[in-house]
DOKOLTOR-602026 format. One record per residue (C-alpha): x, y, z. Coordinates in pm, whole numbers, plus 50000, padded with zeros to 5 digits. Layout:
residues N
XYZ ...
END
This chain:
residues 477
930564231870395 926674236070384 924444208970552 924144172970463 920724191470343 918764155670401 915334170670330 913754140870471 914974145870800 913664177970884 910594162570959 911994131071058 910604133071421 906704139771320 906654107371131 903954086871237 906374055971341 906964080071660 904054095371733 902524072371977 905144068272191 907264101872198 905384134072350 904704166772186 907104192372285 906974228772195 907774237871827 905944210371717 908494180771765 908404149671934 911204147472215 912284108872333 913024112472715 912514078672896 914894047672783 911614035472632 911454063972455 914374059072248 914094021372245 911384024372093 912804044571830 914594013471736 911353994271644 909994021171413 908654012971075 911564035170995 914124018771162 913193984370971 913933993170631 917013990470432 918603995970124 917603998069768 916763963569576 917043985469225 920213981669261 920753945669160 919813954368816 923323965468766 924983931068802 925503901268581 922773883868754 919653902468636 917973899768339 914763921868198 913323901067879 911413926167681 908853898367557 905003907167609 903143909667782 905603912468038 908033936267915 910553937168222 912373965368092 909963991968018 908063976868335 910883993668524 910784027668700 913274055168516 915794046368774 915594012968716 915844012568334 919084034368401 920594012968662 920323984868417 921603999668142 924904009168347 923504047268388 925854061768699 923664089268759 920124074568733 918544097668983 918214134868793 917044163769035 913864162569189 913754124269175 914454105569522 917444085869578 915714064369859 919194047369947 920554079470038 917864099770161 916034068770340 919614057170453 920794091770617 917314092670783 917754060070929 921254076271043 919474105371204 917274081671444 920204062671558 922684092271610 919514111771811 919794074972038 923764074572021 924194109172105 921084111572411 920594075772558 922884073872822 921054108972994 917304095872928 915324094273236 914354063073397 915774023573263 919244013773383 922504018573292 922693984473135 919793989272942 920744024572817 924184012172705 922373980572513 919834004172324 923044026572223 924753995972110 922133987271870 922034020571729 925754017571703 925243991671500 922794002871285 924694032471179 927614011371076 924793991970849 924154022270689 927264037170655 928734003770520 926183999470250 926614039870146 930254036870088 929994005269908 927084023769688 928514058869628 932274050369589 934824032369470 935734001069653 937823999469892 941703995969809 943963998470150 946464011669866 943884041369761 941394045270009 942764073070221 942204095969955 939534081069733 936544102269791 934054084170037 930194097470207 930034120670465 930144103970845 927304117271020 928054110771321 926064136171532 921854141271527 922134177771388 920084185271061 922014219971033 925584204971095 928344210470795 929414179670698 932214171170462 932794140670233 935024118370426 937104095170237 936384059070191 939074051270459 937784069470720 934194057370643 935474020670704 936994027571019 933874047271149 932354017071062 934763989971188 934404016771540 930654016071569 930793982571501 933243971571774 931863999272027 928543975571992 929693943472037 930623949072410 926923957272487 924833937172195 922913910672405 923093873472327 919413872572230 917353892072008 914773921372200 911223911972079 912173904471717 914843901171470 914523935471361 917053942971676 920423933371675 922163908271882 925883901371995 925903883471696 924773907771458 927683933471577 930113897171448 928613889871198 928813931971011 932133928271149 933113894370893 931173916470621 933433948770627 936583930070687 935573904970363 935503936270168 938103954870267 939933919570168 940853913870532 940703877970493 941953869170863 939563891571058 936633880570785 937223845170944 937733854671310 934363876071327 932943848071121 934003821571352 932573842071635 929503845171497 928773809671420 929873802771770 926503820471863 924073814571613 924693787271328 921673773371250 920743767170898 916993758170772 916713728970549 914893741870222 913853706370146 911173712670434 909313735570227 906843738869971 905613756669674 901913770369848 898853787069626 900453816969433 899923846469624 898033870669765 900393888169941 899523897770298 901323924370471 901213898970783 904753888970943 905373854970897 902493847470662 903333827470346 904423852070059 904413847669709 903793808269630 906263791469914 905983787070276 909333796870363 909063816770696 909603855070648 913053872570739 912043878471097 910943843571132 913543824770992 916213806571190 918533817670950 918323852671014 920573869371250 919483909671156 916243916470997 915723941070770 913033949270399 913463967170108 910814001170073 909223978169794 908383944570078 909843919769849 912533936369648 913053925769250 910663895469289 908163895369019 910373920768813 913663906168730 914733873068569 918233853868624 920183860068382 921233831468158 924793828968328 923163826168682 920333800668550 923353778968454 924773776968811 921833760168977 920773726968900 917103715668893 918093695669236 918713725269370 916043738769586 916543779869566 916113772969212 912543754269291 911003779169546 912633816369452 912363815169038 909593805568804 908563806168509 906383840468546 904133853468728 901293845968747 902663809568668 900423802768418 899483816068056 899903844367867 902113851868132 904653819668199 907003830567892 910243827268068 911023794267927 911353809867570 914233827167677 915413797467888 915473813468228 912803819868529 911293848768715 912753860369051 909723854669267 911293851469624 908133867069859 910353871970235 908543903570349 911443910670516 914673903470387 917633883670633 919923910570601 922683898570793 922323856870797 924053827170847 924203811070501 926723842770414 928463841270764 929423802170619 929973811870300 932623841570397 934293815670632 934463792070324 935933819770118 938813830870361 939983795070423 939853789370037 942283815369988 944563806970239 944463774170118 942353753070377 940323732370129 938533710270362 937813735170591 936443756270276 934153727270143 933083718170500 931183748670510 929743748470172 928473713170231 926973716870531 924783750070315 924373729570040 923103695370269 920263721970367 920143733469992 919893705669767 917573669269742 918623639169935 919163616369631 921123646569434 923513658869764 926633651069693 929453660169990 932943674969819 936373671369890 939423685069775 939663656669589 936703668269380 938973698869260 942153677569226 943113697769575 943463731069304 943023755569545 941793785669220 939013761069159 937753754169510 937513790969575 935813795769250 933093772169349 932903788069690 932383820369494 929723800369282 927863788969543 927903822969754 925773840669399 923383814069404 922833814669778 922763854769758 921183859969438 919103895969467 919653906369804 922153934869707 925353917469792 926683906669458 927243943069303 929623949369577 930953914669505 931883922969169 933283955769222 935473933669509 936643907769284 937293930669009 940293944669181 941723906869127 942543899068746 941483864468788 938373869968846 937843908668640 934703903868403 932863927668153 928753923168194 926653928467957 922973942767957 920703950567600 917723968767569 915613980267338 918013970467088 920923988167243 923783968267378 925813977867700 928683970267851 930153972668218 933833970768201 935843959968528 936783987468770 934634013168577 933054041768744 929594033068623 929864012268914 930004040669111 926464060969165 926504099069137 925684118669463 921914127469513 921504157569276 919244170769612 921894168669878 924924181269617 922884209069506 923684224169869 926884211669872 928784224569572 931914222569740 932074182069765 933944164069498 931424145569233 932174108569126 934024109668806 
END
């Protein structure tokens, strides 16, 4: 096999996130030594990104309105115009693939800490093992979001053979690396993850950009929820909530002056004052898209996600409006009876405790535990919804049908998670169930599309720029 061929990682350690704390060393590279060093590897501007928000546009919850003068669609990059319109290759060659190229990058920084920590000079032992934990973890964020983006989802029936990523597992831009399958990629990741835990600390270093004990539980619930794991979903869940459970009550907030929008952490963004990612008590990993605020601005709810929120309901009051700027030529949402995605969180809860409920609420649904289900949805939606319109359920509610209190659970986990790249994978989970299989449909420009359950649209093609070099790993279908 030829090299992983990341092109962004050759110069990975000139960027300018490192320069002012990592020495220049002969052949023009910058060489961590000190525990400092690599620690502070870990709050690079690098390090703090995640993901790709363009993603999104594939699911039954977006919607691009092609009304003026706010065409959605055409206001789309290439990319994103594919991705919508169920495209699985939307990145041709010589276009970036920031999920994988930004995403293997982020891989490179925390395998250079994995694989060198524990012989940096000065720092303890403790300290070395808790930086190396947190890189730990951060490659099994990576590796878990890859996986879930460039293959099919996991089936404990198919996945040790359906192709995966490639692991990288070591800090060597000239290493061969093969495409592992989806099995082994989950257990790399369940690994990393569990290899953290032991040496996360209970608090947060400096911000919530770095990980915590409860951070390594809470990826943990995540991987296991996917791989349909329902009994370790809970347990990791449960631990989790054990150390951080706080929820913020949206009622407290406010829409604020529209805009501007000030790259300053913890600033209001966009027209609430709903603290930022790293400042909410909600969050329990921070991380931001490359574009600050994701799809907000450029993406509506679709009609079938407008009709799950009520107009007590106060996500639907503070994250969607009727355009942007709210106010003519521009507010022309309503003709189509839905709102603009205008959430403003410069940086994004990635791993949070509204989802660390909600998976709870989900595993005890399906193993039949209704109260225990709708305890944790009410106590979400107590901190979601008015006063005079909360209303706590019981069993009773669903005439103690178990199918209909996990479909609510499922209900209220889109609304809560609405564009923060979770419900793609979602769908491509619940798919594998008949019950819940669905067909989504985009149009554009006239043309109509359709995503059918299980298809490999869902799947993205390998960068065109890292299989170029790699000829011998097998393409999605």
């Amino acid at each position: 096999m030829k090299s992983l061929h990341l092109y962004m990682i050759t110069s990975l350690l000139l960027l300018s996130g490192c320069t002012k704390f990592l020495d220049i060393k002969p052949k023009d590279k910058f060489i961590p030594v000190t525990v400092a060093d690599y620690e502070n590897m870990l709050n690079s501007g690098t390090i703090v990104n995640y993901g790709d928000y363009f993603w999104d546009l594939l699911s039954d919850d977006a919607f691009l309105p092609e009304g003026e003068p706010g065409n959605l669609f055409s206001k789309q990059q290439l990319w994103g115009r594919k991705i919508y319109t169920f495209n699985s290759s939307p990145y041709e060659q010589g276009l970036t693939d920031f999920t994988w190229s930004e995403g293997y990058k982020r891989i490179f920084y925390f395998n250079s800490i994995i694989n060198n920590i524990m012989d940096a000079t000065e720092g303890t032992v403790e300290n070395k093992k808790s930086v190396r934990a947190e890189a730990l973890l951060g490659r099994a964020m990576e590796h878990l979001l890859m996986v879930n983006v460039y293959a099919q989802h996991y089936d404990a029936n198919t996945a040790a053979t359906q192709p995966g990523i490639p692991l990288a597992l070591i800090a060597d831009i000239n290493a061969k690396f093969t495409r592992n399958t989806v099995k082994e990629v989950y257990d790399q990741v369940l690994s990393d993850a569990n290899a953290a835990i032991a040496d996360l600390p209970l608090k947060h270093k400096l911000t919530k950009f770095r990980a915590s004990k409860a951070g390594g539980y809470a990826l943990l619930s995540r991987a296991y929820l996917f791989m349909g794991d329902y009994a370790n979903a809970q347990k990791y869940a449960d631990l989790t909530l054990s150390l951080q459970h706080e929820l913020a009550n949206m009622n407290a907030y406010k829409i604020t002056i529209p805009g501007p929008f000030p790259n300053v952490p913890g600033a209001p963004l966009g027209w609430t004052d709903i603290p930022d990612g790293q400042l909410n008590k909600e969050t329990i990993v921070a991380r931001h898209f490359l574009r600050p605020f994701g799809l907000g601005m450029d993406v509506c709810a679709s009609p079938e996600l407008t009709a799950l929120f009520s107009s007590n309901d106060r996500r639907w009051m503070l994250y969607y409006a009727d355009g942007w700027p709210p106010a003519p030529p521009f507010n022309y949402m309503s003709r189509y009876k839905v709102k603009l995605y205008l959430r403003g969180d410069y940086y994004s809860n990635y791993l949070n405790v509204p989802e660390v409920y909600l998976t709870r609420a989900e595993c005890n649904a399906r193993n039949n535990n209704l109260a225990a289900a709708l305890d944790d949805v009410n106590t979400l939606r107590s901190n979601r919804i008015t006063p005079e319109a909360y209303k706590a359920f019981t069993p009773a509610d669903f005439n103690n049908d178990a199918e209909k209190v996990l479909r609510f659970v499922l209900e209220e986990r889109r609304r809560e998670l609405a564009f923060t790249g979770m419900r793609v994978i979602d769908l491509k989970r619940l798919n594998k169930e008949t019950r819940f299989q669905k067909t989504i449909k985009h149009t554009a420009e006239g043309k109509n599309y359709e995503l059918l359950p299980g298809s490999n649209n869902y799947v993205r093609q390998l960068w065109p720029s890292a299989t170029v070099f790699n000829p011998d790993w097998p393409l999605n279908p």
